[in-house]
MARBA-3410 file (N, C-alpha, C, O; in Angstrom, 1 decimal):
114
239.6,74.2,101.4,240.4,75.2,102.1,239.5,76.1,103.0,239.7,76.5,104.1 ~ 238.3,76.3,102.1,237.1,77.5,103.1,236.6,76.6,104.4,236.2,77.2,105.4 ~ 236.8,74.8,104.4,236.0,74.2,105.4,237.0,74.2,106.5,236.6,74.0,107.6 ~ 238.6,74.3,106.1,239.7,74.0,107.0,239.8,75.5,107.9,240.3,75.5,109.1 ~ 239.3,77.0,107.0,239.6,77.8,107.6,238.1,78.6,108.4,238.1,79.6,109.0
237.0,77.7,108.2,236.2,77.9,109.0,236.3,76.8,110.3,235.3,77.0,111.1 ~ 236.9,76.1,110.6,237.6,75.0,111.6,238.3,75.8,112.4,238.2,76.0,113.6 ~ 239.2,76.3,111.6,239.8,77.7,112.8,239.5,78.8,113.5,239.7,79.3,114.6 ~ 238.7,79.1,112.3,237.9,80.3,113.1,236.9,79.4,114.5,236.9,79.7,115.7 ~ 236.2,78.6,114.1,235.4,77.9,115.2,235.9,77.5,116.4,235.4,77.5,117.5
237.2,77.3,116.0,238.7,77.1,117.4,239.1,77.8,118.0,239.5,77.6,119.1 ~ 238.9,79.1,117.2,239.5,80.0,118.1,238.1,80.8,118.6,238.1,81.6,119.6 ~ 236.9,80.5,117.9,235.8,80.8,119.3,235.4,80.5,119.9,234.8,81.4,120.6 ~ 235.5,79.2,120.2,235.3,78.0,121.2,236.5,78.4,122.3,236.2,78.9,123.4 ~ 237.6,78.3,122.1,238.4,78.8,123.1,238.2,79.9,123.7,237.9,79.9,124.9
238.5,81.3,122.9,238.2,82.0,123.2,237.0,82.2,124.3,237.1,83.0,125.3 ~ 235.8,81.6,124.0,235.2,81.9,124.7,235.0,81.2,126.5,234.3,81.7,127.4 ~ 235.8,80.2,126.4,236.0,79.8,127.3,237.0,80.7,128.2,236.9,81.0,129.4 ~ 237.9,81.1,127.5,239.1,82.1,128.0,238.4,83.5,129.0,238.7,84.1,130.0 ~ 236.9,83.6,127.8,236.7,84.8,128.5,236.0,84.7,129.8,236.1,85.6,130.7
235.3,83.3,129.7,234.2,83.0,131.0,234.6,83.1,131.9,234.0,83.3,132.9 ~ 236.3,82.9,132.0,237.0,82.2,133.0,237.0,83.9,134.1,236.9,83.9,135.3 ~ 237.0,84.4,133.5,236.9,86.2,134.1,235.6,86.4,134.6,235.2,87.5,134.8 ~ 235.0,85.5,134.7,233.5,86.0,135.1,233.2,85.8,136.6,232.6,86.5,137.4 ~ 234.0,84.4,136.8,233.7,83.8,138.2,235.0,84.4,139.6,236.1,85.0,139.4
234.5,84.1,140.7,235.1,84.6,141.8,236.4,83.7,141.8,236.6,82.8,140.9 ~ 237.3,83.9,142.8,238.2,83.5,143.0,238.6,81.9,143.5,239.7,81.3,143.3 ~ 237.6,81.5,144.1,237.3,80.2,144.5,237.3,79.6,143.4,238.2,78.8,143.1 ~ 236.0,79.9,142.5,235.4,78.9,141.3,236.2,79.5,140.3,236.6,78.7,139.4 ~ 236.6,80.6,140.2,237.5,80.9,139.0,239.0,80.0,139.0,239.7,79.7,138.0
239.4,79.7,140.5,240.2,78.5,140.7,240.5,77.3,139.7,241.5,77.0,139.1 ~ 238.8,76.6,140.1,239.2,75.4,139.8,238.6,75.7,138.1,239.0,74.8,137.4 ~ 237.8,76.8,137.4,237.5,76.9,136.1,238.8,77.1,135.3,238.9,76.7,134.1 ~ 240.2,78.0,136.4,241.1,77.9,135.7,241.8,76.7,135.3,242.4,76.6,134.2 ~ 241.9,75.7,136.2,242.6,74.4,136.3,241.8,74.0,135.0,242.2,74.1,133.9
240.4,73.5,135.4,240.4,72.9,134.6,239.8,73.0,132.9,239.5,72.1,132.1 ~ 239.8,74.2,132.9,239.0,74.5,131.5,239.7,75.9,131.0,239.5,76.2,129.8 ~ 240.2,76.6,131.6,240.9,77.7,131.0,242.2,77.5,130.4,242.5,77.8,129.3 ~ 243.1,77.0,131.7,244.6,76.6,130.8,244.3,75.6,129.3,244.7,76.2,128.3 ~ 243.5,74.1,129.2,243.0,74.2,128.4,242.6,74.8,127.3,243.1,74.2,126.3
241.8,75.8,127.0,241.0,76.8,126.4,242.5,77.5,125.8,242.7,77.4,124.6 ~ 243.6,78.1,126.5,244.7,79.1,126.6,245.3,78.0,125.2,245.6,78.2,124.0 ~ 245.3,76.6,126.0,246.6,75.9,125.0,245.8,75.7,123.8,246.4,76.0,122.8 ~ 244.0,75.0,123.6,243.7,75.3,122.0,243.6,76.4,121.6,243.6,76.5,120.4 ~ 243.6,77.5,122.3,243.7,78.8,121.4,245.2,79.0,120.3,245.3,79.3,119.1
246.1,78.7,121.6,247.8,79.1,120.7,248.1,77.9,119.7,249.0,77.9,118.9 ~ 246.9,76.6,119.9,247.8,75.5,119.0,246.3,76.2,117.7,246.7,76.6,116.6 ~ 245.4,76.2,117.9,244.8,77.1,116.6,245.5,78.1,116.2,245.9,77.9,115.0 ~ 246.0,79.3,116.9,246.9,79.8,116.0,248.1,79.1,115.0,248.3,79.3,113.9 ~ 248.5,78.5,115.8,249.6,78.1,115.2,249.2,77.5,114.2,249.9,77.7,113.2
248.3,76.6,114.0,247.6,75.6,112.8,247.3,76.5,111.8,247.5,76.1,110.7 ~ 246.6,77.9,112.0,246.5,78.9,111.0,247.5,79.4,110.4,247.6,79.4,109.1 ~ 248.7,80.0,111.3,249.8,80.7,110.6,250.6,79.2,109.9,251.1,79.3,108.8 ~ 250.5,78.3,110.3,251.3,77.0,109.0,250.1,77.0,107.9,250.6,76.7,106.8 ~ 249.1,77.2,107.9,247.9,76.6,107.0,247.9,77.6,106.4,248.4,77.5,105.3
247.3,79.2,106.9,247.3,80.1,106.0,247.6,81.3,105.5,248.7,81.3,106.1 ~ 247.6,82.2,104.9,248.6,83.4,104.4,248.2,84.3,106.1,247.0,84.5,106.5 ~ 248.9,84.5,106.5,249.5,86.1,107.6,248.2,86.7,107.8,247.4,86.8,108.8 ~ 248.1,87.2,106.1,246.9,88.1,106.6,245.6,87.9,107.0,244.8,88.5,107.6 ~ 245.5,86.3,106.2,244.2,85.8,107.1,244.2,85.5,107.9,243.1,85.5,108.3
245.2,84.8,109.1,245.2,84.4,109.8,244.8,85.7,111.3,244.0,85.6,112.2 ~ 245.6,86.7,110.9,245.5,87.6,112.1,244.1,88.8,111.7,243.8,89.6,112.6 ~ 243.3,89.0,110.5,241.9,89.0,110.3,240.9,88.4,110.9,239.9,89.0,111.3 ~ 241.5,86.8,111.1,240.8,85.7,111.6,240.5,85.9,113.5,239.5,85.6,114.3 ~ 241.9,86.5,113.5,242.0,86.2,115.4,241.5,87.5,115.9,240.8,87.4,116.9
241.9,89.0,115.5,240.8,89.7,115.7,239.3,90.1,115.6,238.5,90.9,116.2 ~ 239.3,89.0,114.3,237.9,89.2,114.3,237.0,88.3,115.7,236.1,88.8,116.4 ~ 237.7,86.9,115.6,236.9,86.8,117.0,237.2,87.2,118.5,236.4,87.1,119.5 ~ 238.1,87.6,118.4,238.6,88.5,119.9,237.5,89.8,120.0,237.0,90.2,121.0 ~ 237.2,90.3,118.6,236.3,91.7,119.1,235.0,91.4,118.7,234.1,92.2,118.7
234.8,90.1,118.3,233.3,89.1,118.4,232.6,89.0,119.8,231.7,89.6,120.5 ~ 233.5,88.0,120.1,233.6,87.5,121.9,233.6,88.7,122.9,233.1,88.6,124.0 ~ 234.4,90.4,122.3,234.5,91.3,123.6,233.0,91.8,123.2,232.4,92.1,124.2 ~ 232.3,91.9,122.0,231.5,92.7,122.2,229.9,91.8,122.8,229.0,92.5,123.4 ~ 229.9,90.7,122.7,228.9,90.0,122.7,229.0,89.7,124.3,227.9,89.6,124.9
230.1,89.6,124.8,229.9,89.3,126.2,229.2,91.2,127.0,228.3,91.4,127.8 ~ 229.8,91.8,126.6,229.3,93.2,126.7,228.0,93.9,126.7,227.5,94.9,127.2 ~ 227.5,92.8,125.6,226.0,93.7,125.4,225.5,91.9,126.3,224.3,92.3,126.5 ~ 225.5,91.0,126.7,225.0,90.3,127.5,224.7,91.0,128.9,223.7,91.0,129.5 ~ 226.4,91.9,129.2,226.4,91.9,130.0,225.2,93.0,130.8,224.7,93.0,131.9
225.1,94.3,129.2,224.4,94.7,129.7,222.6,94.5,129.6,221.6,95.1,130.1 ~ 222.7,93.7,129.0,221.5,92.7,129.0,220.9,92.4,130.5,219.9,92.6,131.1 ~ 222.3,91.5,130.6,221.7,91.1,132.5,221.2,92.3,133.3,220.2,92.3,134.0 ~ 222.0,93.2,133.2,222.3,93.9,134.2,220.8,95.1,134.1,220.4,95.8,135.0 ~ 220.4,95.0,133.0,219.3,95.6,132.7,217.8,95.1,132.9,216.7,95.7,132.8
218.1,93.8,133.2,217.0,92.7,133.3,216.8,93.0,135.3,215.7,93.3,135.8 ~ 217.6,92.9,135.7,218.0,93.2,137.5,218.0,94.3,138.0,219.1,94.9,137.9 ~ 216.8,94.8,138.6,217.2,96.1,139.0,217.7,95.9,140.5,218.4,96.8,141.0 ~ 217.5,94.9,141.2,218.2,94.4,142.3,219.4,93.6,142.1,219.3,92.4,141.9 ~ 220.4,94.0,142.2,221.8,93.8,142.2,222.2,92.4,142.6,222.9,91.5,142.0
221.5,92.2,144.2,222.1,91.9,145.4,220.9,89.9,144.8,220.9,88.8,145.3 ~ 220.3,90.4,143.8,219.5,89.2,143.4,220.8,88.6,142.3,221.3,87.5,142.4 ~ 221.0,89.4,141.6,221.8,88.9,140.2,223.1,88.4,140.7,223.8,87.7,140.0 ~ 223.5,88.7,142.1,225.3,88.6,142.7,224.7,86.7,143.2,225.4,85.7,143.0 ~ 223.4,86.6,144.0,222.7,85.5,144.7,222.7,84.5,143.4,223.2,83.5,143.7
222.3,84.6,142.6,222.3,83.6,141.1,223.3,83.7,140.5,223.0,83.5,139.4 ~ 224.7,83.9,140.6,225.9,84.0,139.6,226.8,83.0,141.1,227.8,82.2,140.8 ~ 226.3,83.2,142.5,226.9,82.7,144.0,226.6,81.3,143.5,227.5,80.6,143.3 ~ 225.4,80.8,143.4,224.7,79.5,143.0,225.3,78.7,142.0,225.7,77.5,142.0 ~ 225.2,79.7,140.9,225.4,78.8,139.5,227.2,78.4,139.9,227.6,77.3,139.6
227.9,79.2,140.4,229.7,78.8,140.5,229.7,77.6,141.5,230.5,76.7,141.5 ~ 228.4,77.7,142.4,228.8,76.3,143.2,228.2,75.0,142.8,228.4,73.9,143.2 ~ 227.1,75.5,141.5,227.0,74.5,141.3,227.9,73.5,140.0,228.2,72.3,139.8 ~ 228.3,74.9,139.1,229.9,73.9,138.4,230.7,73.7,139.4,231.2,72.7,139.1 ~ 231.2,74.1,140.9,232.4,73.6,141.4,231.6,72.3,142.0,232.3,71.5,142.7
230.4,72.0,141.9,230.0,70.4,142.5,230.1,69.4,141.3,230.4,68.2,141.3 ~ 229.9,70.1,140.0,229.9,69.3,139.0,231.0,69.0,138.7,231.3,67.8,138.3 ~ 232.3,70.2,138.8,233.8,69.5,138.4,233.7,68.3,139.5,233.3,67.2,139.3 ~ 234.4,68.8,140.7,233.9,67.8,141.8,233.4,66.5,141.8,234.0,65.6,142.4 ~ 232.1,66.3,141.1,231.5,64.7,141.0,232.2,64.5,139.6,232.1,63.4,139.3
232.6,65.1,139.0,233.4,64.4,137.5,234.7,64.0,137.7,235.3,63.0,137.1 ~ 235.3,64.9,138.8,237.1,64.4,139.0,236.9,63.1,140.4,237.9,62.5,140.8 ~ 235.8,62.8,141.0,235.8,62.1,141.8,234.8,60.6,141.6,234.5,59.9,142.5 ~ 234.6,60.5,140.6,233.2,59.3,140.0,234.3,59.3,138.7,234.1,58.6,137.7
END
């Protein structure tokens, strides 16, 4: 039972965290991250829930989902201020975040097209 409900918890951090990334990128790349890895992410999140509330009592289940919802907000937070602390040039950190989105939109790209 501890190995089935650490499966869930792992489900809903794996999604989750994909859910969150999807907020990171611009409008273009947040596009196609939504197509193809956030809706995704959205549907294993709610079929993990749902696998918890049939599998296990209420109270663990929603222990379970807050705890990694305020896992994932705080960790992306102190990243963020990690980066942002590392950059005292702004206009450098905006040029490397421009890059890295085009280079996942070449990678979805050569995967939906090869």
């Amino acid at each position: 039972m501890i190995i089935k409900y650490l499966g869930f918890l792992f489900t809903l951090l794996w999604s989750y965290t994909f859910i969150k990334t999807q907020s990171l990128f611009k409008k273009g790349s947040g596009f196609l991250i939504t197509l193809f890895v956030s809706n995704i992410s959205w549907l294993t999140f709610i079929a993990a829930c749902f696998y918890g509330f049939k599998n296990f009592e209420f109270y663990y289940v929603v222990i379970g989902i807050v705890f990694i919802i305020a896992l994932i907000q705080l960790t992306f937070g102190r990243i963020s201020l990690f980066i942002n602390s590392k950059f005292e040039n702004k206009d450098n950190l905006i040029r490397i975040k421009t890059v890295i989105e085009y280079i996942i939109i070449i990678a979805i790209l050569y995967y939906i097209f090869n």
